[in-house]
C-alpha positions as CSV (number, residue, x, y, z in Angstrom):
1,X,-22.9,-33.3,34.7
2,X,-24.4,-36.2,33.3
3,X,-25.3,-37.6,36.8
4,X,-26.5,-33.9,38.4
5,X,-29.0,-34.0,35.4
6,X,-29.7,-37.5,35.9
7,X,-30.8,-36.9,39.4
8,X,-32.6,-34.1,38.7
9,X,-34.9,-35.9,36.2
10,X,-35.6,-38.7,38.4
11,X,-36.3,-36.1,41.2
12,X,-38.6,-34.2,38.9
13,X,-40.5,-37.1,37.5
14,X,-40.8,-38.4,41.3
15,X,-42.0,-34.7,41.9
16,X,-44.6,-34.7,39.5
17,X,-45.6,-38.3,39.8
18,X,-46.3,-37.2,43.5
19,X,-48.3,-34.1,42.6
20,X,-50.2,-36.2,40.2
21,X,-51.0,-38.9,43.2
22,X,-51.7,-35.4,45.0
23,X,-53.8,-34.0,42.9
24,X,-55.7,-37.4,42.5
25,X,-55.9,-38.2,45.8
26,X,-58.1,-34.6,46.3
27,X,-60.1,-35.7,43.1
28,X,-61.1,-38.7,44.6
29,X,-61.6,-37.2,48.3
30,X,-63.8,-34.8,46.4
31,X,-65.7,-37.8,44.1
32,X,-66.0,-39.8,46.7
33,X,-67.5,-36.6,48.7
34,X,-68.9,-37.2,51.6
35,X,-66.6,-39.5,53.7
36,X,-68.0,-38.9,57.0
37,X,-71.2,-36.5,58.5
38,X,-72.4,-33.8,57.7
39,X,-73.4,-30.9,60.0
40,X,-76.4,-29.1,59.2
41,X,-77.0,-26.5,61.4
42,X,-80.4,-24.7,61.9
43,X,-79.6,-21.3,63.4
44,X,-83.3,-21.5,65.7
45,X,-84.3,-23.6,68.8
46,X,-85.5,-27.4,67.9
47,X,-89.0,-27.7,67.2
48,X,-90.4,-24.8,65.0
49,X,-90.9,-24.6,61.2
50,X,-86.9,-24.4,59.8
51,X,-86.1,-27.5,62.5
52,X,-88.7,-29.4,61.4
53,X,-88.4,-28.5,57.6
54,X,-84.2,-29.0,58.2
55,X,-85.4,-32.6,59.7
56,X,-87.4,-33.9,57.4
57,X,-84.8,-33.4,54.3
58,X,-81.8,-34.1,56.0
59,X,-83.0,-37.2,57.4
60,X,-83.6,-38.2,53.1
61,X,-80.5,-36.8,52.7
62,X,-78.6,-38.9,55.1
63,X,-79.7,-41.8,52.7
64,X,-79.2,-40.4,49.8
65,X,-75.5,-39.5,50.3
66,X,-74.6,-42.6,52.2
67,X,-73.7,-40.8,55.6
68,X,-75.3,-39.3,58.3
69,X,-76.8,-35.4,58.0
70,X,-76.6,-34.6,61.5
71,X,-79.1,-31.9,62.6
72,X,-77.2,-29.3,65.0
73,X,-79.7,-26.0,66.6
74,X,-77.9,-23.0,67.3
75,X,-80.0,-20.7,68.3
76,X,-79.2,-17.0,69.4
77,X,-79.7,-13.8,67.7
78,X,-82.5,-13.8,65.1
79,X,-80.7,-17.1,63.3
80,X,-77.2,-14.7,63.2
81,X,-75.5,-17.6,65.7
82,X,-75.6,-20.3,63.8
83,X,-75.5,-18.5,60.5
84,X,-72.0,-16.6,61.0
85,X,-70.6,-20.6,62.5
86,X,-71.6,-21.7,58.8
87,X,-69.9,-18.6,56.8
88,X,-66.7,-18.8,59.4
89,X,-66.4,-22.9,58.3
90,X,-64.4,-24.7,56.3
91,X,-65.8,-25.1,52.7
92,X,-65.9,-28.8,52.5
93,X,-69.5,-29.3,52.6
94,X,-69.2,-30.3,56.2
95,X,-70.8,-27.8,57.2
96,X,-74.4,-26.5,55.8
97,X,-76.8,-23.9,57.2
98,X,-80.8,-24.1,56.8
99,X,-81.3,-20.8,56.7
100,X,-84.2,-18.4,56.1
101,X,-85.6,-15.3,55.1
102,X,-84.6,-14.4,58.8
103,X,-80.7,-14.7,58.1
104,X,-80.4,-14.1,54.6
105,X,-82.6,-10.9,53.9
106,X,-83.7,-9.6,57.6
107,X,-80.6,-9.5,60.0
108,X,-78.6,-8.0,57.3
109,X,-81.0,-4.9,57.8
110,X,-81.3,-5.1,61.3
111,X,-78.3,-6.8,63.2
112,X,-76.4,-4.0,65.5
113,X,-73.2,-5.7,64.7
114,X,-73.1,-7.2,61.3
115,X,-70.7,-10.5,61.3
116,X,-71.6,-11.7,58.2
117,X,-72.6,-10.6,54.7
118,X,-75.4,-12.5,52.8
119,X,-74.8,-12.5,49.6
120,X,-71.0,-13.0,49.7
121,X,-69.8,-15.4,52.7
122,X,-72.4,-18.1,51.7
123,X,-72.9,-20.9,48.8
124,X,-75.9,-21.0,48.1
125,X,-77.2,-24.5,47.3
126,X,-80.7,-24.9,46.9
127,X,-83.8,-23.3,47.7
128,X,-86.2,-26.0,49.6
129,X,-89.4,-23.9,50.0
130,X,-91.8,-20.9,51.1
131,X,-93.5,-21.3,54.3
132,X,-96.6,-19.7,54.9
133,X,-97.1,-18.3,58.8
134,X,-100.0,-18.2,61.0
135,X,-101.8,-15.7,63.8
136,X,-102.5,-18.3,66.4
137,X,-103.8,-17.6,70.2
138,X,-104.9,-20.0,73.2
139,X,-108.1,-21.6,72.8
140,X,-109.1,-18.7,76.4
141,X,-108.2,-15.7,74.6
142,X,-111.5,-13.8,74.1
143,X,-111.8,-14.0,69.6
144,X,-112.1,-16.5,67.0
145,X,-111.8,-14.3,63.5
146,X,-109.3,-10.9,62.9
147,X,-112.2,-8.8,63.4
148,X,-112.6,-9.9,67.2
149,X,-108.8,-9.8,67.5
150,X,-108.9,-6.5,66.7
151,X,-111.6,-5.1,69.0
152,X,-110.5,-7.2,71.6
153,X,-106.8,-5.0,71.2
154,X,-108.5,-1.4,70.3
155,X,-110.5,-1.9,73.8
156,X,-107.6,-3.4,75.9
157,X,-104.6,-1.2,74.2
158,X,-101.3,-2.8,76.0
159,X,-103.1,-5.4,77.6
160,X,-102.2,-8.4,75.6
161,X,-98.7,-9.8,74.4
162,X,-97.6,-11.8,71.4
163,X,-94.6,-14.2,71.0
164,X,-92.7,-14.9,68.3
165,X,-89.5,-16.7,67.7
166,X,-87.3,-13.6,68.0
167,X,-86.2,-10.0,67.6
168,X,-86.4,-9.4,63.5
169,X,-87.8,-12.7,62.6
170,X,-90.4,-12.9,60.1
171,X,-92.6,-13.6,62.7
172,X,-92.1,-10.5,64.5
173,X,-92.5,-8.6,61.8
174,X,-95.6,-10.3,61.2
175,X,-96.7,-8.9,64.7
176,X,-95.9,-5.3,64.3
177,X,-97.4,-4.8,60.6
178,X,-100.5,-6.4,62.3
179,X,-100.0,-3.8,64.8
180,X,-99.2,-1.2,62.0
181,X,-102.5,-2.2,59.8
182,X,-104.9,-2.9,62.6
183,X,-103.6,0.6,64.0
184,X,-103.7,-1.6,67.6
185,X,-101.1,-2.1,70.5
186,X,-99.5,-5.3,71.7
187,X,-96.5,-6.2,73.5
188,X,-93.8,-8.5,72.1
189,X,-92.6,-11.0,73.7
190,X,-89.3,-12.6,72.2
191,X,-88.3,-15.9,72.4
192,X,-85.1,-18.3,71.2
193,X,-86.9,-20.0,68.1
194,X,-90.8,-21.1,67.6
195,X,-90.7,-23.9,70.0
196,X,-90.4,-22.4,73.4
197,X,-92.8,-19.4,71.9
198,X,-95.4,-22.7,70.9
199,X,-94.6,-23.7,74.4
200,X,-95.7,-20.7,76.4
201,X,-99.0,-19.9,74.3
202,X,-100.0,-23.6,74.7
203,X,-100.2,-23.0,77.9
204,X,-101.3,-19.9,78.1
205,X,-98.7,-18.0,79.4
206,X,-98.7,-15.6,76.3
207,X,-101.8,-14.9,74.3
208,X,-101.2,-14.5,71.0
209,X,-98.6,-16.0,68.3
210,X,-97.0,-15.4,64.8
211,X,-95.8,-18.8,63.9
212,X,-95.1,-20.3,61.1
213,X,-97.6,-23.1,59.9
214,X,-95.6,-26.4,59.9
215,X,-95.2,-25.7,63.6
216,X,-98.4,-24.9,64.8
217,X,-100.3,-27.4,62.6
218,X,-100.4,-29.8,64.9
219,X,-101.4,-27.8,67.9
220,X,-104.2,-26.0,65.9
221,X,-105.4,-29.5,64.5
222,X,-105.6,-30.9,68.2
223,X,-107.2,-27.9,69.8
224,X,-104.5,-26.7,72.0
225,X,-104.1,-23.2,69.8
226,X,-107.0,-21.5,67.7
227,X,-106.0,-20.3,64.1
228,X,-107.1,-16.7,63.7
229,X,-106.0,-16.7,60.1
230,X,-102.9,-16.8,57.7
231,X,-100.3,-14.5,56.8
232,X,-100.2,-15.3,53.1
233,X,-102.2,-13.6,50.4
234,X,-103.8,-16.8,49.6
235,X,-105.7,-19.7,51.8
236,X,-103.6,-22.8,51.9
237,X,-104.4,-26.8,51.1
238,X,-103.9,-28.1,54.2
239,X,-106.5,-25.8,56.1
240,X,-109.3,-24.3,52.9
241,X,-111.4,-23.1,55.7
242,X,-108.9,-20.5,57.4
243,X,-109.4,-17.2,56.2
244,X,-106.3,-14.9,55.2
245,X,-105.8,-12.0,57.5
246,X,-106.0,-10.1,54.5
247,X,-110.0,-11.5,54.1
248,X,-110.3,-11.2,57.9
249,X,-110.2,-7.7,57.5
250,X,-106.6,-6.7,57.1
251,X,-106.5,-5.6,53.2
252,X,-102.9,-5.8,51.9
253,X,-101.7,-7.8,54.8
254,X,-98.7,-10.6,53.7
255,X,-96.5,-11.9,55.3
256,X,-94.1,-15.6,54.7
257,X,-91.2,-17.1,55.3
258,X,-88.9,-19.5,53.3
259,X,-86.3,-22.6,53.8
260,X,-82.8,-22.8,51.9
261,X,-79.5,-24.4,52.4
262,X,-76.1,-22.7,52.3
263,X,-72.7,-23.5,52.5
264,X,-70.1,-21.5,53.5
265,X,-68.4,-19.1,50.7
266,X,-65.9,-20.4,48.2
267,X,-67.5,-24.3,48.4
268,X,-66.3,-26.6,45.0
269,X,-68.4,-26.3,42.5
270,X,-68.5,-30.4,42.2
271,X,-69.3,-30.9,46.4
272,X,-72.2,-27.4,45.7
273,X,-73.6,-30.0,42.4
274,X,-73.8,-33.0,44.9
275,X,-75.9,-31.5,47.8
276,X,-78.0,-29.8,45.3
277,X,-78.5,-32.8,43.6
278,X,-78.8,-34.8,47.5
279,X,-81.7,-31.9,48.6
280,X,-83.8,-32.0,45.4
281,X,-83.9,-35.7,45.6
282,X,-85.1,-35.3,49.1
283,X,-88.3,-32.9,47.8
284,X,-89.3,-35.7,45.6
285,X,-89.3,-38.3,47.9
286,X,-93.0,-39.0,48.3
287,X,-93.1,-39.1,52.6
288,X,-91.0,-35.6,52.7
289,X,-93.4,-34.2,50.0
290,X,-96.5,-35.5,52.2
291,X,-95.8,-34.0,55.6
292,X,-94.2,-30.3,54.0
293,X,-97.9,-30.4,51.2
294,X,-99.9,-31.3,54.8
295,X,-98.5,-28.0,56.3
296,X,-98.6,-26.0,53.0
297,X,-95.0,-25.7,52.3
298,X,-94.5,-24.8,48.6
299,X,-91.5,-27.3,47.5
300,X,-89.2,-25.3,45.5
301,X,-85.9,-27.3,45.0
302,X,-83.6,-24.4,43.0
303,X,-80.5,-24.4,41.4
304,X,-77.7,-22.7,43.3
305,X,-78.2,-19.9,40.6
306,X,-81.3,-19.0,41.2
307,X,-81.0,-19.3,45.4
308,X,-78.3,-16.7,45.0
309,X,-80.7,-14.4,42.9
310,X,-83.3,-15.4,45.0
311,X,-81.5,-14.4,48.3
312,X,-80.5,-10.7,46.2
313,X,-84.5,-10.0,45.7
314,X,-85.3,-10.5,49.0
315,X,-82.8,-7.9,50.6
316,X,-84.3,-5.2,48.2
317,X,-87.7,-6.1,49.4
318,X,-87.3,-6.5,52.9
319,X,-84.7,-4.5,54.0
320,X,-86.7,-1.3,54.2
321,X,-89.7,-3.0,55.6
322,X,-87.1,-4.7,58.1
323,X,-86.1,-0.8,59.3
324,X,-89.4,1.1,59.4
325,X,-90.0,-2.0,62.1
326,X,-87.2,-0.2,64.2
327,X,-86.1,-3.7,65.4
328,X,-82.5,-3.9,66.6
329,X,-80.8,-7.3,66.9
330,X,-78.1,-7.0,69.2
């Protein structure tokens, strides 16, 4: 009896001496957090606003953390492709989404098939910052101010297109309450994320653009695209002398978009405290605040808390906007 009980003790105290070595061993996997790279993934084509916004503070982040923040676009779907890859992840922290005002308050209100919901499959970790948009066109389209735009349209009606970096986007929308407001007619022309949109009015091949600023800048700075005016209610530092639409003739016309990073639902609370931590840094680092303050980006850097009430605000506001647009994301 003696000896059963004897056995049992030494096979309990090896038990818990495991489950202590256990339960240490994920304390330190999670301390020690990360041990390899992390995927970001941007949900839009490389080269427009959330690529280069995702770049610029992962890159800071990379050094921060001590390992690699590998930058992976997939596009598709308004942002709902790489978006639903992120909620359907693991939640180690692996596995992060830059998402948007696109994937966290518009597809919910326009996707055909929802496969995700934005408020509860996601961590939210930190919100980076608000991203004003531009109406851009190629340097041979016939106006230079929102009042030319708009005569142009009201004598051509159907004539002229506009790209934009997909169905639902901000930057649609953009397009159709400048359509709505303007009480003018323009075809949209879709495209998988702002850089093959950039591509196409560049050369010409489609007119007119809704963009968002850190991705045209460069284009309107070297000529190849004219600015017609932006989409926020107020100018912007990094271009004083562009008009609003609003002052170009469009009164009440605004329009924005924003930058945040998710994990996927149910993250630790300690791995949720270390990106935080990781892409707040990364908004103070003098180069990173630089080139978003040359393009007008409003650096934010939230608490988890208040991206999550953040995210819940935006729903209300633009989910009925989102509908009257009658876009459909299939």
């Amino acid at each position: 009896m003696s000896q059963f009980h004897d056995l049992n003790r030494r096979h309990f105290l090896a038990g818990g001496a495991a489950a202590l070595t256990l339960a240490g061993g994920q304390s330190q996997a999670q301390a020690a957090f990360p041990t390899r790279p992390v995927t970001m993934i941007v949900p839009f084509a490389a080269g427009g606003s959330t690529d280069i916004v995702a770049r610029l503070v992962g890159q800071k982040m990379s050094e921060l953390l001590g390992q690699s923040v590998v930058i992976e676009n997939r596009g598709g779907a308004g942002g709902n492709v790489g978006s639903t890859a992120v909620a359907r992840a693991t939640p180690d922290g692996y596995t992060i989404l830059m998402g948007t005002i696109s994937t966290h308050a518009l597809n919910p209100a326009i996707l055909k098939n929802v496969t995700f919901d934005a408020v509860k499959d996601f961590t939210p970790i930190s919100l980076l910052a608000l991203v004003p948009n531009v109406m851009v066109v190629n340097p041979s389209f016939p106006a230079k101010t929102v009042k030319e735009v708009l005569e142009v349209l009201k004598a051509n009606p159907g004539k002229y297109s506009y790209a934009s970096s997909g169905v639902g986007t901000p930057l649609h929308l953009s397009g159709e309450l400048f359509k709505s407001l303007g009480k003018v007619e323009m075809n949209h022309v879709p495209y998988r994320g702002a850089g093959p949109a950039l591509n196409d009015v560049v050369s010409g091949a489609v007119p007119i653009m809704f963009d968002n600023l850190p991705s045209s800048a460069q284009f309107i700075r070297s000529g190849q695209l004219r600015a017609i005016g932006i989409t926020t209610k107020d100018r912007v530092p990094s271009f004083p002398d562009l008009p609003t639409i609003a002052e170009g003739g469009l009164e009440g016309y605004e329009t924005y978009t924003w930058n945040a990073l998710f994990g996927p639902a149910k993250m630790p609370a300690d791995i949720v405290a270390k990106l935080n931590k990781a892409a707040n840094d990364a908004l103070k680092d003098e180069t990173v605040k630089k080139r978003l303050e040359d393009v007008s980006a409003v650096i934010v850097g939230s608490t988890p808390e208040a991206l999550g009430e953040h995210v819940k605000v935006e729903l209300a506001k633009w989910a009925p906007i989102a509908k009257a647009s009658g876009a459909v994301v299939e």
